[in-house]
ZAMARGU-4260 file (C-alpha; in steps of 0.2 Angstrom, whole numbers, plus 5000, padded with zeros to 4 digits):
<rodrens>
0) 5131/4964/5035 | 5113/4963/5039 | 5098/4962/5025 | 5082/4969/5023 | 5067/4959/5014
5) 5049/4964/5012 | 5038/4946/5006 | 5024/4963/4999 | 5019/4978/5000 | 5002/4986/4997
10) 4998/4988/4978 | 4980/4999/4981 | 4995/5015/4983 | 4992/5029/4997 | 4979/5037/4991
15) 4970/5022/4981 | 4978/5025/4965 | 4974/5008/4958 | 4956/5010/4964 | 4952/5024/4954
20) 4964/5017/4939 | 4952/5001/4936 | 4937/5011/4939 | 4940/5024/4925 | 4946/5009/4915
25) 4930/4998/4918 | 4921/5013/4914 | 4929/5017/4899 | 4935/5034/4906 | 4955/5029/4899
30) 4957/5019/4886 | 4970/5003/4889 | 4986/5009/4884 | 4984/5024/4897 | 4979/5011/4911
35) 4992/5000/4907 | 5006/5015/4907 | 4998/5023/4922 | 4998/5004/4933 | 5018/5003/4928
40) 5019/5018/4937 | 5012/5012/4953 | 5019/4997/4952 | 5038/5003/4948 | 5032/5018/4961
45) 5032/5007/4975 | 5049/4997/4972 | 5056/5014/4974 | 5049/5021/4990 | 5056/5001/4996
50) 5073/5009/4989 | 5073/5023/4998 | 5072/5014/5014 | 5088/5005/5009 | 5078/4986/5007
55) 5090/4974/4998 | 5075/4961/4996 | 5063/4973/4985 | 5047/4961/4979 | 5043/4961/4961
60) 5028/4951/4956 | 5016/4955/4972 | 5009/4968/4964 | 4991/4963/4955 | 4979/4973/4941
65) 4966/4962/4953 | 4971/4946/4962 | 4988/4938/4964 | 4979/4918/4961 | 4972/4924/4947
70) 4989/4933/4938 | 4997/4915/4942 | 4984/4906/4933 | 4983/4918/4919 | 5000/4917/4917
75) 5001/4899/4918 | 4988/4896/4905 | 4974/4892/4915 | 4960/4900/4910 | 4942/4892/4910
80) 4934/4890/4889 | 4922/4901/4891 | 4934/4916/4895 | 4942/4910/4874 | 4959/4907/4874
85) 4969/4924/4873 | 4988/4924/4868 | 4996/4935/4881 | 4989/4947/4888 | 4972/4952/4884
90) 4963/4961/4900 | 4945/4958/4892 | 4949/4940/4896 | 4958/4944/4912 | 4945/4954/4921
95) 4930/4944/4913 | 4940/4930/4924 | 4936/4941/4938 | 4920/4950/4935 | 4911/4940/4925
100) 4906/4944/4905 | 4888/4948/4900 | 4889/4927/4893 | 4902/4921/4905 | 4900/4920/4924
105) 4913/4927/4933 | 4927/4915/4943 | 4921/4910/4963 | 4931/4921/4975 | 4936/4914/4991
110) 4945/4921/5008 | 4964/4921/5006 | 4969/4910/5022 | 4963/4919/5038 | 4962/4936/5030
115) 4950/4950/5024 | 4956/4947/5006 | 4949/4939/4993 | 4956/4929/4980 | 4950/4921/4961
120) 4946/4900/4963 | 4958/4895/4950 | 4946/4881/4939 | 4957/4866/4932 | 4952/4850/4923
125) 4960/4833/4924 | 4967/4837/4908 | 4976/4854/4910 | 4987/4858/4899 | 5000/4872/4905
130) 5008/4885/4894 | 5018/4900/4901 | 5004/4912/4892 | 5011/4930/4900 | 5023/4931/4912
135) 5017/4946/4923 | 5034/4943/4934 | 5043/4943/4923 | 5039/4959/4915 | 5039/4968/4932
140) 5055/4963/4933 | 5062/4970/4918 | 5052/4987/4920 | 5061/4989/4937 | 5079/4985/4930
145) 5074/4998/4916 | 5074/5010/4932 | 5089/5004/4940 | 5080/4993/4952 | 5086/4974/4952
150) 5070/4965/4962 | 5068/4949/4972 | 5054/4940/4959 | 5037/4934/4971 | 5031/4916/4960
155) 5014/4908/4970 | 5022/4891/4972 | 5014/4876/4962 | 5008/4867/4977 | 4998/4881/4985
160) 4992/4887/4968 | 4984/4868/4965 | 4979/4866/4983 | 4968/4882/4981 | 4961/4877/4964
165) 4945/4870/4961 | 4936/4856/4948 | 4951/4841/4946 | 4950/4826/4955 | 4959/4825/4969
170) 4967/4807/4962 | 4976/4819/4948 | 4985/4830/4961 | 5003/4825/4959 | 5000/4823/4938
175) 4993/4840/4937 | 5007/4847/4949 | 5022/4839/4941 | 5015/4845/4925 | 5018/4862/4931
180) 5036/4860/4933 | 5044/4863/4919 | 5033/4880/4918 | 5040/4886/4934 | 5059/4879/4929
185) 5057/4890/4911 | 5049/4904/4921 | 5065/4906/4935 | 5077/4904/4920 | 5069/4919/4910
190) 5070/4929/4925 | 5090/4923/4931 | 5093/4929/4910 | 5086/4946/4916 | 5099/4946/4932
195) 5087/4941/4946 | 5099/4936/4960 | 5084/4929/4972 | 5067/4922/4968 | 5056/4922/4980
200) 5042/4906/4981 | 5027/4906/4991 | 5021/4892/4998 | 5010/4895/5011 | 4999/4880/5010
205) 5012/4873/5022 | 5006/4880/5038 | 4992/4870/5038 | 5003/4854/5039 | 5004/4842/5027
210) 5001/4823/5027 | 5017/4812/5024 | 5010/4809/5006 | 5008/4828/5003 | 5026/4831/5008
215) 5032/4818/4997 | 5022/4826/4983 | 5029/4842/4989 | 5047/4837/4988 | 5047/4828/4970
220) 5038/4846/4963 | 5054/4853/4968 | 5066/4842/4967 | 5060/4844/4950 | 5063/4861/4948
225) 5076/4868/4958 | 5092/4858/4953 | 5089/4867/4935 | 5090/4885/4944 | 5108/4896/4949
230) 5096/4911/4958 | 5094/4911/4979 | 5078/4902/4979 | 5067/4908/4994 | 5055/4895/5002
235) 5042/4906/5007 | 5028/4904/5023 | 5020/4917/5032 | 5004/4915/5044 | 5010/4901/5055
240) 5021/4891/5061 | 5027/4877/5048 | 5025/4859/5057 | 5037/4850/5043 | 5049/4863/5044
245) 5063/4852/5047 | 5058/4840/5035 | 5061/4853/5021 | 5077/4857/5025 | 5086/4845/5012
250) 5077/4852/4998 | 5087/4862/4988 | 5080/4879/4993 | 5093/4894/4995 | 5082/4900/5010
255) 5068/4900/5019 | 5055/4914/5023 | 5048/4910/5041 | 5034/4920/5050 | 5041/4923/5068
260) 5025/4936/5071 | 5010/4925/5073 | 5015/4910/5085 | 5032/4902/5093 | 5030/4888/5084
265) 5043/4894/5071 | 5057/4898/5083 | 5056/4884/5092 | 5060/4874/5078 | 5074/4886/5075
270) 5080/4883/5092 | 5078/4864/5095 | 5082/4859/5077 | 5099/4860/5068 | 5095/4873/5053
275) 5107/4870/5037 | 5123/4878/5037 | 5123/4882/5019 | 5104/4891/5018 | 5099/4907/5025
280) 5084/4913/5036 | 5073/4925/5031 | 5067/4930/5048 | 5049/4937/5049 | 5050/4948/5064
285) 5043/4963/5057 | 5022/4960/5058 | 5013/4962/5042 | 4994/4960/5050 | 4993/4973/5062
290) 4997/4991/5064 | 5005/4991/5081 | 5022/4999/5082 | 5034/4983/5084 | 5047/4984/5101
295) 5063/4983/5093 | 5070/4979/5109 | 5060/4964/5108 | 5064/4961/5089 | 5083/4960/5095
300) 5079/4949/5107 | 5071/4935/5097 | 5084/4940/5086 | 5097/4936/5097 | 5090/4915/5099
305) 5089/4914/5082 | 5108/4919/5081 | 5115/4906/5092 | 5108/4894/5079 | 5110/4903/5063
310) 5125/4912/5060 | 5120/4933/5059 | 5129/4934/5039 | 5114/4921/5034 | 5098/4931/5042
315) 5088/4942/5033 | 5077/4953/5041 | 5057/4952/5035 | 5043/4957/5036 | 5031/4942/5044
320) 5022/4940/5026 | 5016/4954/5014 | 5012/4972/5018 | 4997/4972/5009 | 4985/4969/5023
325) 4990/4985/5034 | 4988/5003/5027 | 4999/5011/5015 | 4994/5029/5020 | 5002/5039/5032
330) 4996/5038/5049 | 5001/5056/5054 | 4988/5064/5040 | 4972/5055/5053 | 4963/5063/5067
335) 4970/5050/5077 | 4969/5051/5097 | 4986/5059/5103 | 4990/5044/5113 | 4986/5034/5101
340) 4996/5038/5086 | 5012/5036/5092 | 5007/5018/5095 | 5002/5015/5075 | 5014/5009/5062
345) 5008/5007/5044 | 5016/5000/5030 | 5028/5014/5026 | 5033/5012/5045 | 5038/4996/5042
350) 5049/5001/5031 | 5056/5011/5042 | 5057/4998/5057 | 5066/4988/5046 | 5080/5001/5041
355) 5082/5006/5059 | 5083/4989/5064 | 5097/4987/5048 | 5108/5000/5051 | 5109/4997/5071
360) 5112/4981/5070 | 5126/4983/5057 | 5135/4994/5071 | 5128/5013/5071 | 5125/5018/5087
365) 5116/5033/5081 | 5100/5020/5081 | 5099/5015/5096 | 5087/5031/5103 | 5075/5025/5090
370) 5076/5008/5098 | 5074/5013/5113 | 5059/5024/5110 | 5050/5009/5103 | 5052/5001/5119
375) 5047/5016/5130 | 5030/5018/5120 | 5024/5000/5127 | 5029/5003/5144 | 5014/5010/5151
380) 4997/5008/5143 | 4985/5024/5145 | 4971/5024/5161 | 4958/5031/5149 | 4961/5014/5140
385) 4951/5005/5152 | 4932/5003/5159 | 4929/4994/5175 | 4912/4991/5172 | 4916/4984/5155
390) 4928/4971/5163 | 4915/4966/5176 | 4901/4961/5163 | 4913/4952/5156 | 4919/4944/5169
395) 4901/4939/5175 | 4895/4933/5161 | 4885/4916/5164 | 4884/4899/5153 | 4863/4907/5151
400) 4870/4923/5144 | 4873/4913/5130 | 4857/4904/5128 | 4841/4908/5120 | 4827/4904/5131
405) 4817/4893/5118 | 4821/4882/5103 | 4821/4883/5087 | 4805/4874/5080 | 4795/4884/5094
410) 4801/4901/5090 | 4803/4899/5071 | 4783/4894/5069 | 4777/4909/5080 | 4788/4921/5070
415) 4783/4916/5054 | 4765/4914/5057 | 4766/4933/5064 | 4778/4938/5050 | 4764/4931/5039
420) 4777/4922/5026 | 4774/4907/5016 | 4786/4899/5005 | 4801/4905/4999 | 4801/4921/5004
425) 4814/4934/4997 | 4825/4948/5005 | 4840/4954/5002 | 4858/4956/5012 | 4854/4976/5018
430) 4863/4986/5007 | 4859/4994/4991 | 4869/5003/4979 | 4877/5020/4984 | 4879/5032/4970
435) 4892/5047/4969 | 4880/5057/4974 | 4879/5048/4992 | 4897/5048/4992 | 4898/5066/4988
440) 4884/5072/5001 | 4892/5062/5014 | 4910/5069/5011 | 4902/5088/5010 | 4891/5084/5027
445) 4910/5075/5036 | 4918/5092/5030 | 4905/5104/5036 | 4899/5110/5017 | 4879/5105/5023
450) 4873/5102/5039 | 4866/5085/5048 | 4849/5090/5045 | 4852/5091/5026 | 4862/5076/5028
455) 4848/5068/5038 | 4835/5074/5027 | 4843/5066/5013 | 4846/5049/5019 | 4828/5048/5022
460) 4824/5051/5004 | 4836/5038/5000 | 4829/5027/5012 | 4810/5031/5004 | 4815/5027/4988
465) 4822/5012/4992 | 4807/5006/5003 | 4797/5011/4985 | 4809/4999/4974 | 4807/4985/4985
470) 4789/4987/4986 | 4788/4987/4968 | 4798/4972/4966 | 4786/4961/4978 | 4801/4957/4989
475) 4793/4948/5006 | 4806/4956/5020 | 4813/4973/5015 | 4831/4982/5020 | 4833/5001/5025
480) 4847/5003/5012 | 4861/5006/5023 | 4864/5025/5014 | 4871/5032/5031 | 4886/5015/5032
485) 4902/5019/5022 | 4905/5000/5030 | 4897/4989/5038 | 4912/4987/5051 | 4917/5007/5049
490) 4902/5013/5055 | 4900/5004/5071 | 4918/5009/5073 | 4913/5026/5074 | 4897/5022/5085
495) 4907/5014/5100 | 4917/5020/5115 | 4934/5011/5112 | 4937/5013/5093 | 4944/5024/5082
500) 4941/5026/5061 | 4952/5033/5048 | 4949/5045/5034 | 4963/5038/5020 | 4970/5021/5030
505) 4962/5010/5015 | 4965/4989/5013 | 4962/4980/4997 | 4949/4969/5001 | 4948/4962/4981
510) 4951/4972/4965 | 4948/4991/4967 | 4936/4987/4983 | 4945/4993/4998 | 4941/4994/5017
515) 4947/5006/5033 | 4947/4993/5045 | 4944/5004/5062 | 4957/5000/5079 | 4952/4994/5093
520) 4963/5002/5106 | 4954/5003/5122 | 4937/4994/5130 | 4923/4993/5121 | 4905/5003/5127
525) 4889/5007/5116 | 4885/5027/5124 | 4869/5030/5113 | 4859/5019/5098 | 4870/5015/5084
530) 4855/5010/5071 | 4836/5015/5078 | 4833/5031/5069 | 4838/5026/5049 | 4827/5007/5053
535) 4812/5014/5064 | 4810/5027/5048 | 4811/5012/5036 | 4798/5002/5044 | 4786/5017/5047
540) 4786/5018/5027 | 4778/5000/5026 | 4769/4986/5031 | 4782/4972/5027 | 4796/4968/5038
545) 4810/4979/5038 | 4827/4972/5046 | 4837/4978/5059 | 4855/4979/5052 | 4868/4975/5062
550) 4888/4968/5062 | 4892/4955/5073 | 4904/4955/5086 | 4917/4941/5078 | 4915/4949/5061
555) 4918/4968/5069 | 4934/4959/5080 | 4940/4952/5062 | 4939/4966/5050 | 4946/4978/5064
560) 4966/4980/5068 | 4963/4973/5088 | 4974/4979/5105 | 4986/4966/5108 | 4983/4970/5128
565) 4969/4959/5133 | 4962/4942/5125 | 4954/4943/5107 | 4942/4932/5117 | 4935/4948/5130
570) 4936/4959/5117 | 4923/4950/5108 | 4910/4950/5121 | 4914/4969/5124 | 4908/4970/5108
575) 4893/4958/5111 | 4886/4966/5126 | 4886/4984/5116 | 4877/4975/5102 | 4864/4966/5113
580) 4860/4982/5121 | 4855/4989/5102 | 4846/4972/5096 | 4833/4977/5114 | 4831/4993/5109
585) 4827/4989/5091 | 4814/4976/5099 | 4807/4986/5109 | 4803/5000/5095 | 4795/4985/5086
590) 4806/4979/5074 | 4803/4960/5071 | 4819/4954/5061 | 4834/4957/5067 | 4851/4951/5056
595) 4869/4950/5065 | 4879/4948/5052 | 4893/4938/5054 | 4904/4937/5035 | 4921/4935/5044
600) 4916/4920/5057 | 4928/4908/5050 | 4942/4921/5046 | 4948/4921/5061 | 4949/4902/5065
605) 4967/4896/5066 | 4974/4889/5052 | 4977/4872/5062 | 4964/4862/5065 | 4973/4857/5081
610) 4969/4877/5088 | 4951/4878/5081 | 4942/4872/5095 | 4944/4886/5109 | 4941/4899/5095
615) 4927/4889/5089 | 4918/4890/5107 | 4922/4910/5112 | 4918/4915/5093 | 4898/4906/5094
620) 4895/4910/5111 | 4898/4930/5106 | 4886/4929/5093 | 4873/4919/5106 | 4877/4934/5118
625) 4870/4947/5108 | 4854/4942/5106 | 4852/4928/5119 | 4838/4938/5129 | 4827/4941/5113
630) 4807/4937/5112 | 4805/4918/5104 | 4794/4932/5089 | 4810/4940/5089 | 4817/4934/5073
635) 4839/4931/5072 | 4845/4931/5054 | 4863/4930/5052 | 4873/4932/5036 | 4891/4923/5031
640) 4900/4925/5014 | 4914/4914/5007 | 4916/4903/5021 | 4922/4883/5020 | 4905/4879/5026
645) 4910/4858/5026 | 4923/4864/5040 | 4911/4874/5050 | 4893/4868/5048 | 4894/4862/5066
650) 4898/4878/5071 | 4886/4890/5061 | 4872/4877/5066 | 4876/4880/5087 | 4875/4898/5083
655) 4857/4896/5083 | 4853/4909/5071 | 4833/4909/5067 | 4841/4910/5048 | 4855/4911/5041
660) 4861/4917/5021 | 4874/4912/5014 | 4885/4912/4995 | 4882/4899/4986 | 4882/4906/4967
665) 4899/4907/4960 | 4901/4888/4966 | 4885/4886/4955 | 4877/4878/4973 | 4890/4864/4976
670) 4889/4873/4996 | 4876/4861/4994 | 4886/4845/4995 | 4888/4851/5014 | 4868/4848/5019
675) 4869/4832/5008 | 4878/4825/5024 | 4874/4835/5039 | 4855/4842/5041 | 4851/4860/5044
680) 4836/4862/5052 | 4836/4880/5054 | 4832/4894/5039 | 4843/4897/5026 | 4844/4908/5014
685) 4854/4903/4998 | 4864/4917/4988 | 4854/4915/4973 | 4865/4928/4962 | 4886/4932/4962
690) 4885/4952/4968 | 4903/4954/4964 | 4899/4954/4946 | 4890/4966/4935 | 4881/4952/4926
695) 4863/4950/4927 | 4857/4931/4931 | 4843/4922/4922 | 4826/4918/4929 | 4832/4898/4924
700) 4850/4900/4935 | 4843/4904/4948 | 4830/4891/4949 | 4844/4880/4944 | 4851/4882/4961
705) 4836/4885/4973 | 4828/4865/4963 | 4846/4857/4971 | 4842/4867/4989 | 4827/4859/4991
710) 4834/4841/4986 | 4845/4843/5004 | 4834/4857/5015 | 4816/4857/5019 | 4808/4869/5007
715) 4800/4875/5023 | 4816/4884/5028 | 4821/4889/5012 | 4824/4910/5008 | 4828/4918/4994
720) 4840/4932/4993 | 4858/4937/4985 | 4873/4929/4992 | 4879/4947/5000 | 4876/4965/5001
725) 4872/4977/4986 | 4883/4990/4989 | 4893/4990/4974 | 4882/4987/4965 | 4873/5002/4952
730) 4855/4999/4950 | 4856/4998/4931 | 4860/4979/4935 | 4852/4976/4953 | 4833/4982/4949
735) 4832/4966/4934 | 4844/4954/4944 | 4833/4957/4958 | 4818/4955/4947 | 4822/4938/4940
740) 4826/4933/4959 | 4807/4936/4964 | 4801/4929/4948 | 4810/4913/4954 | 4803/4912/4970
745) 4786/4915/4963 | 4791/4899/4952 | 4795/4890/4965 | 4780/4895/4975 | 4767/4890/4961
750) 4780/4871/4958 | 4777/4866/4979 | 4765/4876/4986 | 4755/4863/4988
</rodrens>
């Protein structure tokens, strides 16, 4: 009989319960033994609803307080000194890890793969000495036997968890990694003691290809481990195709987790390679990174291959990787378009693909109308989905719609003589905090309660006050605030033709921080100015510079659930061309600094280098579009967050962005080793200040990293600003942080202005 595995599922809950768990912890709203009761619930809460969809393979483990990467080196006892050395589990040292303490900086927080999620840089020395410090699996585990719930155990393998970690030597690799070992061999035991039939072992590191040394350090870590374990141990991939695959068979792996969604590659080495006869598949057919109901018909089909080289009693069906980057909530509560929603499959509909999917394919007939319905919704795409006038522009474009008419050096000296700015000047990313009070007036204007000239009226008293604090803090370039944005990818989602937004469709982004990314289902026009009102007000408030605010087109196509109809490639220049039409009109009402923000550029680059290039090309020439027919005083800013700048410096310097700003304080500055070897000659603005904690920098931390910038960049092109947005941020802690940045520049200033 046919099984059902999930490799996740979301852990925020359907109505963000986790969100506001933390919160009111953080804030001291509930006291630790009430958070910790009430996140068991969740967690075990979610096991059950898998349950009740009859899924054999329920995860355990996947679920997080905050980060996956950071439970596994928690657990694993590696945990950076100045956090002290806790014995179990101690969430003051747990989430100062992750937020930072008022006398310890919080951990640097990277991009999980190509996704919108953000995980916790483990830090490990040459030395490290491992220690199973709290098993957080284990524990789950147990809690959801307690309910009559026995689990399939998710462990982070050991060679991903090393790969992503930071601070050893690369020469102490295969030491640190074999030190590891015997943690995850008395680990696995403790769990097979508690019953656990299958462990499942993520390793997704193995999508980007190994070299031949890697996959010999690879196989020794295992061949360390497994032959000590009686569970079915799943070898767990997701996100690509695995190139090694084959060469991984003889490893002593029950099974393997293969992603089927994202490319062939998978199944053509299912097809053109023998695959063992005494493991089982875990077949990813089911995708976990887009909301687009799957066509079982088509799921059977690919299905069917894979049969005549794996026998059907050793396929398990899957989902492609975890759940967690698709909504939880229920589709049907939205104000979705009719034709639309039908089309839409969130997490909970997964669930039920994959029990449809089970019981036909284990002979009941009664299934198949659902699999035929499935089909029938793909066969005919909407008219109103399509714009002929959008295609054409597309179609037309020309290699000098890409191109700004002069270069660098001659614009950059006409716009800063004109913007009047000397050395090191300061801004910030665009937003500033927004207080419950914003939330509450935009919730009552969304609901009709006030009208949208109180709402209106409102906002510009934010935007005022705002003008007023940045006045007084002496910064150079000044943002509007961005009061009206619920997101910086949302709101342009509900500003365009071709989009639609969600009220309750939330995805964890890190911690409690979650986003509703919005769907692009049809082509892509701007019908009216997205931004003009909220900036124009700004900049008539003050004679400083006030930045146009916009997303850019990548990022937007990135942090959106994309049609699946027409090339990611022409939807990104729909987007561009609606964008360029804003950045004119900005321009013409005056506005001198414009910033395209572009925070999820390298998200989307494959995985293998080998697929980069075409990606690389479409992704910089849709930034170029949007602002390719600006005046030289025109000044481009863009902004990129988290991004491994050593692998796209090329690219982020042919965007040709007047300046760019970029994080570079949770690495304490080491981004900078990047312009040690390749020399940026554009502006750039150093993210002098980690936003994601609550923590307050010194005057002398950030000079500590502005004195390295100008050892590698021309203190000419040097800005000063935060390394992103202040969103969630309160102002008890932005006002001084902001401060000491100013006073730091001012140091700067009086040290070279010479």
């Amino acid at each position: 009989m046919l099984k059902t595995s999930v490799v996740g599922y979301p852990r925020i809950g359907e109505k963000r319960e986790l969100k506001f768990l933390l919160e009111n912890f953080w804030q001291d709203k509930i006291d630790e033994e009430e958070f910790i009761s009430k996140y068991h619930e969740l967690e075990l809460s979610r096991c059950k609803l898998q349950s009740e969809f009859g899924i054999d393979l329920i995860p355990v483990g996947d679920m997080s307080m905050y980060d996956h990467v950071l439970d596994t080196a928690y657990m694993f006892g590696v945990i950076p000194k100045r956090f002290g050395k806790p014995n179990g589990l101690d969430l003051s040292v747990y989430f100062s890890m992750a937020r930072g303490s008022k006398d310890a900086p919080a951990m640097e927080m990277t991009k999980w793969f190509d996704t919108n999620y953000h995980y916790l840089v483990p830090e490990i020395d040459d030395e490290q000495n491992f220690y199973l410090n709290y098993p957080f699996v284990l524990e789950s585990f147990k809690r959801a036997k307690e309910a009559g719930i026995i689990t399939k155990p998710v462990i982070l393998g050991g060679f991903t968890f090393l790969k992503l970690s930071k601070s050893y030597s690369s020469k102490r690799f295969k030491d640190l990694l074999l030190k590891l070992a015997p943690i995850y061999v008395e680990l696995i035991q403790l769990l097979e003691k508690e019953g656990a039939q299958y462990v499942q072992i993520d390793e997704p590191y193995l999508v980007l290809g190994l070299t031949s040394d890697e996959l010999k350090i690879f196989r020794e870590f295992y061949y360390n481990i497994l032959p000590y374990l009686s569970c079915k141990t799943i070898l767990q991939t997701y996100f690509e195709g695995v190139p090694e695959l084959e060469m991984l068979y003889e490893l002593p792996f029950k099974g393997f987790g293969l992603d089927f969604c994202r490319s062939d590659e998978n199944l053509n080495k299912i097809l053109n390679t023998d695959f063992p006869e005494n493991k089982f598949l875990v077949a990813g057919l089911i995708n976990g990174r887009n909301i687009w109901k799957s066509d079982l018909t088509k799921v059977i089909k690919v299905l069917d291959k894979i049969k005549t080289k794996v026998h059907p009693d050793r396929i398990i069906l899957s989902t492609s990787c975890s759940l967690m980057f698709i909504p939880s909530s229920d589709k049907n509560s939205e104000d979705f378009p009719k034709e639309l929603i039908n089309r839409l499959s969130f997490a909970k509909d997964r669930l039920k693909e994959l029990y449809i999917l089970k019981e036909f394919l284990n002979g009941n007939n009664s299934f198949s109308s659902k699999i035929e319905e499935s089909h029938k919704i793909w066969e005919k795409t909407p008219g109103t989905f399509f714009i002929e006038e959008v295609h054409n522009k597309v179609k037309n474009l020309k290699k000098e719609d890409f191109i700004r008419k002069e270069p660098f050096e001659e614009r950059y000296k006409v716009q800063m003589d004109e913007l009047k700015l000397g050395l090191f000047p300061t801004t910030t990313i665009g937003s500033f905090p927004q207080t419950k009070e914003l939330r509450a007036k935009r919730a009552a204007f969304k609901s009709g309660t006030i009208s949208r000239e109180e709402y209106t009226s409102y906002i510009k008293s934010l935007i005022e006050d705002v003008i007023k604090k940045q006045e007084e803090l002496g910064l150079d370039v000044f943002v509007h605030g961005e009061f009206e944005r619920t997101d910086m990818v949302e709101f342009f989602g509900e500003k365009l033709q071709g989009f639609t937004t969600s009220k309750f469709a939330w995805v964890q982004s890190y911690g409690s921080r979650c986003v509703r990314p919005p769907i692009i289902y049809a082509d892509i026009k701007r019908n009216a100015p997205m931004t003009l009102d909220e900036i124009i007000y700004a900049q008539s408030l003050t004679k400083k510079p006030v930045k146009g605010m916009l997303t850019g087109p990548v990022t937007i196509l990135n942090w959106s659930f994309v049609r699946e109809d027409i090339p990611r490639e022409e939807v990104a220049y729909q987007i561009a061309l609606a964008l360029a039409e804003e950045i004119l009109d900005l321009e013409k009402s005056g506005i001198k600094i414009i910033q395209i923000d572009e925070p999820a550029f390298r998200e989307g680059l494959p995985l293998r280098k080998s697929n980069r290039e075409k990606y690389i090309d479409w992704a910089i020439k849709s930034f170029r579009l949007t602002n390719s027919n600006v005046k030289k005083n025109t000044q481009i800013h863009t902004h990129m967050c988290y991004s491994e700048f050593n692998e796209m410096i090329d690219a982020i310097y042919a965007m040709d962005s007047d300046v760019i700003s970029i994080e570079a304080s949770r690495s304490k500055g080491d981004i900078l080793e990047v312009f040690e070897k390749f020399k940026y000659d554009h502006g750039i603005g150093l993210g002098t200040y980690d936003i994601h904690s609550p923590r307050v920098p010194s005057v002398s931390e950030i000079l500590e990293i502005l004195e390295r910038s100008i050892k590698v960049i021309d203190k000419k092109l040097i800005w000063v600003n935060p390394d992103c947005g202040l969103k969630t941020r309160g102002w008890e802690e932005t006002i001084p942080s902001l401060k000491n940045m100013v006073e730091a520049a001012k140091i700067m200033r009086a040290r070279y202005n010479k």
